[in-house]
N, C-alpha and C positions, 0 to 999 in steps of 0.2 A: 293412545297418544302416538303420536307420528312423530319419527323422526328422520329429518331431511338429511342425515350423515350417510356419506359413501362410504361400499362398503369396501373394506381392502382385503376381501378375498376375491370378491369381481368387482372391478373395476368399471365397466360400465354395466352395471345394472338398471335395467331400463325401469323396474318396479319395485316396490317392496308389498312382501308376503304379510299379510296374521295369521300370526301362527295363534290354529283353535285350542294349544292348551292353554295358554298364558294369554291369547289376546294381544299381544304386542307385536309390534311391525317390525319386520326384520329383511334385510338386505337377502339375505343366503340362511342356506342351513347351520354354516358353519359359524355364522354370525350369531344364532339362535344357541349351538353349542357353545360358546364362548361366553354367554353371560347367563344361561339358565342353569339352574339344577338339576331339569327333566329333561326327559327325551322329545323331540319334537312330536307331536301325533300326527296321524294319518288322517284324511278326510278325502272325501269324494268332490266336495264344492271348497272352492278357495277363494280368499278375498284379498285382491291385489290392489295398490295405490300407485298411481299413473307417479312416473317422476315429474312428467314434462307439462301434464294439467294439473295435478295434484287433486285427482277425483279417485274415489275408488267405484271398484266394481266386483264383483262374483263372476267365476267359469264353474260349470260340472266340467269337472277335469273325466268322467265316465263318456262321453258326448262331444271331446274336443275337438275341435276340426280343423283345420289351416287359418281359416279366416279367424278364427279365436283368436291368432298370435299379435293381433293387435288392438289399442285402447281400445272401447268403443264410442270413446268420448272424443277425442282428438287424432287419432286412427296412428298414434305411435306405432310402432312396427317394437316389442318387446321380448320377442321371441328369437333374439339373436346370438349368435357365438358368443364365449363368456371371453373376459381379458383379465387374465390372470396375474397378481403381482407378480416379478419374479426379482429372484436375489442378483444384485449387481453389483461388482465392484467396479469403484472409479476414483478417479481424483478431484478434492474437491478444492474448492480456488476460490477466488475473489471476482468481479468482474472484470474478463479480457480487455476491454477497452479502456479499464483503468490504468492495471497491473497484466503487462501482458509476458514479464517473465518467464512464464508455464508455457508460454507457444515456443514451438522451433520455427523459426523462416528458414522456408525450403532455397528462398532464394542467397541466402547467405552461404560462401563457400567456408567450410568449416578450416579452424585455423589449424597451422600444426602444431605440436607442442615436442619439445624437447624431452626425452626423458633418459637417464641415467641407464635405465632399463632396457633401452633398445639399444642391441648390440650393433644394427645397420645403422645408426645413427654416425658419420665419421664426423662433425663437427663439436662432437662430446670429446672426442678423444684429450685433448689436450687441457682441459677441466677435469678431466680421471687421475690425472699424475702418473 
């Protein structure tokens, strides 16, 4: 069975593996460790399924060569840097252009405010008693 879910330990993965213990299609290895009970095995040929034609194919991974790195059905290029999730904080909001409270405009001059607290304040004085 195939399944078309991205994986979110790579991010763009161009292929999914079967993995030859279990026979199921898996994004990454790590993807394979998350929902199996065994270990991934090892094999010398691999059966990969294109994301982009949704065909699969076999490589002897003993025998690879440059020109392997892509389909050979639609000549995706699959053999590229991984993009890894990574952890991020941020703020999360409504849409700006609704509710745009959460922005600052740079172009507003900020107001001043009075406080009790600042002793360079001399228009407090007389509100102190």
């Amino acid at each position: 069975m195939f399944t078309n879910d991205a994986s979110k330990h790579i991010l763009n993965a161009q292929v999914s593996i079967r993995a030859p213990c279990c026979r199921q299609w898996f994004d990454c290895a790590e993807c394979h460790a998350e929902t199996q009970s065994h270990k991934l095995a090892k094999t010398n040929e691999m059966a990969f399924m294109c994301k982009k034609c949704h065909k699969a194919f076999r490589k002897d991974m003993t025998a690879y060569e440059e020109s392997d790195e892509y389909c050979p059905h639609c000549d995706n290029h699959y053999v590229i840097e991984a993009k890894t999730a990574k952890p991020v904080v941020g703020v999360e909001g409504g849409d700006a252009r609704m509710d745009a409270r959460m922005l600052k405009d740079e172009r507003v001059k900020p107001t001043t405010s009075h406080s009790i607290f600042n002793p360079e304040d001399d228009d407090l004085d007389d509100l102190l008693g």
